[in-house]
N, C-alpha and C positions, 0 to 999 in steps of 0.2 A: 242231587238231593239238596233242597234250601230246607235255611234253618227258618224257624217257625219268626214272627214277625214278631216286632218287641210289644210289649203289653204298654199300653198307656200309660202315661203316668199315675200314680194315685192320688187322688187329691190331699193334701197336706192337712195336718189337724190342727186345729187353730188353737194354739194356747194362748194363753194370758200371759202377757210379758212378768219378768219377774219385781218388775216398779210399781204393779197395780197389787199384787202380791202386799208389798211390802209399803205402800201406802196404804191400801182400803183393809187389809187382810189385821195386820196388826194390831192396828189403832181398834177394829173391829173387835178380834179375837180378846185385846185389854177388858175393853168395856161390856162386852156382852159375854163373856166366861168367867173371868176372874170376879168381875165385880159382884155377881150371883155368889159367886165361893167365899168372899170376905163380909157379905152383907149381913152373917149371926155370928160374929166374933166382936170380943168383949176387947180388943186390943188394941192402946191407946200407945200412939208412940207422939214423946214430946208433948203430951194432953191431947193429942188430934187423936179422932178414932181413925181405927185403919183404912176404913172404907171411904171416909174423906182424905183422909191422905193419899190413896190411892187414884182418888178422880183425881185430885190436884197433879200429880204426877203424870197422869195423862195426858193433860194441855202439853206441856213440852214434850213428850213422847212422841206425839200426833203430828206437832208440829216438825219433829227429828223424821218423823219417818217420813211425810212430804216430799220435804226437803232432799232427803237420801234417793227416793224414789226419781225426783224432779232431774238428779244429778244422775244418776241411772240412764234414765231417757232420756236428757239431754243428746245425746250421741246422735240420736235417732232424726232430729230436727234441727240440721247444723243451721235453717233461715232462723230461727227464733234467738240465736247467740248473737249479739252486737257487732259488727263489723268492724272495726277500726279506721277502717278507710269512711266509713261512713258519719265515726262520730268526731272525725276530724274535721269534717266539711262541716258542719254545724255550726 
């Protein structure tokens, strides 16, 4: 008696790495949820109202997450990291 033949593999499910997560998702989720929830509030810190302070906080956020994401997936692309053998020849 044979055992029955193995089943094919199944095809893998494609997720989204967790750098695109944490670039596009973030920076996203800031601006387009929170900033609807601070835009009827009368609260001024340092004379800015909140919801200006809040975009201005964003710019560097956006830019932190990038960056975090960029360093993330870096792994993933070791040709795109500078060689040293290469920036000596130069």
């Amino acid at each position: 008696m044979s055992s029955p033949p193995p089943s094919p593999p199944s095809e893998p499910t494609r997720r989204l790495p967790r750098s695109l997560w944490l670039g596009l998702g973030v920076p996203s989720f800031a601006l387009l949820v929170v900033m609807p929830l601070l835009a009827n509030t009368d609260v001024y810190v340092a004379g800015i109202p909140l919801l200006f302070l809040w975009v201005f906080a964003c710019f560097p956020l956006t830019s932190l997450c990038l960056y975090l994401a960029w360093r993330m997936d870096q792994k993933h692309y070791p040709e795109d990291t500078p060689n040293s053998t290469e920036e000596a020849s130069r």
